[in-house]
Steps between C-alpha positions, in 0.01 A plus 500: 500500500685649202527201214768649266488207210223695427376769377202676724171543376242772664178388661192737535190403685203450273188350699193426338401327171817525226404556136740550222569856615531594862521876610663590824474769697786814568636354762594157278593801217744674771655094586593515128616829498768388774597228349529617156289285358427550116253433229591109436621432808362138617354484871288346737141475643422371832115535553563446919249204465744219411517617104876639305524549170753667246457771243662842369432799532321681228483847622581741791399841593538684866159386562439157358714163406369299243543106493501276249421181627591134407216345611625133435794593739253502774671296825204367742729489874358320768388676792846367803297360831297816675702715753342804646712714662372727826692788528502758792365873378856677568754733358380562172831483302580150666109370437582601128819319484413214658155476235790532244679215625192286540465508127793404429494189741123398336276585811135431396305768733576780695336618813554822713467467852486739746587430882542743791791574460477627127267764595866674669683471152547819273475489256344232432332283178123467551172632291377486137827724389719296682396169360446692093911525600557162608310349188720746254834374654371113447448575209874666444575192635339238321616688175848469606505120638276411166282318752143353354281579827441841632384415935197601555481763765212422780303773692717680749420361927496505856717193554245419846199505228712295237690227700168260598390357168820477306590221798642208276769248472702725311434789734917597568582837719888564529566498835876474669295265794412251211642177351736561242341601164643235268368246735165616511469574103634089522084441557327798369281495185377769307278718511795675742414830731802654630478792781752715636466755728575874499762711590563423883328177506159357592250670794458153750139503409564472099763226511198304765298550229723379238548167732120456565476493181715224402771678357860311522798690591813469262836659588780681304756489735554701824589840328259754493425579148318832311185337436526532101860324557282244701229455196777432220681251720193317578351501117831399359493169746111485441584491094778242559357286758120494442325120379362512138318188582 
């Protein structure tokens, strides 16, 4: 959300150990570029492991942007409660938009799943490229929110191989058949899974397996949604409605 009392100040992904001076890479240097961003200008650091800080630039070039840092400006954020996020290997463009959104709406973990039905989808977001493309866009996206944590992006799976041992009380797949959401986030602690399923919906044999394996159903309403529309619905009310305590 655009805050216009004031004014906006650029935030470039800097991981690692910060020293006085911290070089970034030509993709940080191309960031500036856009924004025309100058010698002096005063910005941000988020490290992506629950560290911000402020500085100014001291130099920039096509291929590098140098930092000064404020070391003493350094903001420690608390991790929010853990929410991974299962989404369903699909359309690539969506799968990139929705890892976008989950950003900005603080999801702690991402996992790709792949069902059936995603092996029918082209094209569609799977493999080492694929998920060097979903990392670059959370990072876009944690630049632009000015978020402190970066999710952590777990090894791509067959959902029939990963359902059994992630079986807990906070086990959630959206599901149309299931109570509604906000009452079952009303008794859910974290650590929070949420599942979804892919484009066309569960095989009968993966939604068994999600119930065998203790999973709870929660529902979004009756409409059927895009399944990246599904995930921000149900992260927003996860956000909102989860227990701290």
């Amino acid at each position: 959300m655009d805050r216009s009392s004031r004014a906006s100040v650029a935030t470039f992904y800097a991981p690692g150990a910060w020293e006085r001076r911290v070089a970034l890479d030509e993709a940080a240097a191309h960031h500036a570029t856009v924004r025309r961003l100058a010698v002096g200008d005063v910005v941000r650091l988020t490290s992506g492991d629950g560290r911000r800080a402020h500085g100014h630039i001291e130099s920039v070039s096509k291929r590098e942007l140098v930092i000064e840092c404020d070391v003493s400006t350094t903001d420690l954020v608390r991790a929010r409660p853990y929410v991974e996020l299962w989404a369903p290997v699909g359309d690539r463009d969506r799968m990139l938009f929705l890892a976008e959104k989950s950003v900005e709406l603080g999801v702690s973990a991402w996992r790709s799943v792949i069902y059936r039905r995603s092996r029918s989808v082209n094209p569609r977001g799977e493999g080492a490229a694929f998920t060097q493309k979903l990392r670059a866009r959370m990072v876009s996206a944690l630049e632009q929110s000015g978020d402190a944590w970066l999710p952590q992006i777990l090894p791509e799976c067959d959902a029939t191989v990963a359902i059994p041992p992630v079986a807990t009380g906070g086990a959630i797949l959206l599901d149309e058949r299931g109570l509604p959401m906000p009452d079952i986030l009303a008794s859910a602690h974290a650590p929070v899974v949420l599942a979804l399923g892919p484009e066309g919906g569960l095989e009968p044999e993966e939604r068994e397996a999600f119930e065998d394996g203790g999973w709870r159903g929660a529902s979004l309403g009756t409409n059927v949604l895009r399944f990246e529309t599904a995930a921000i619905a149900a992260l927003a009310l996860t956000r909102a409605l989860l227990k701290t305590t």
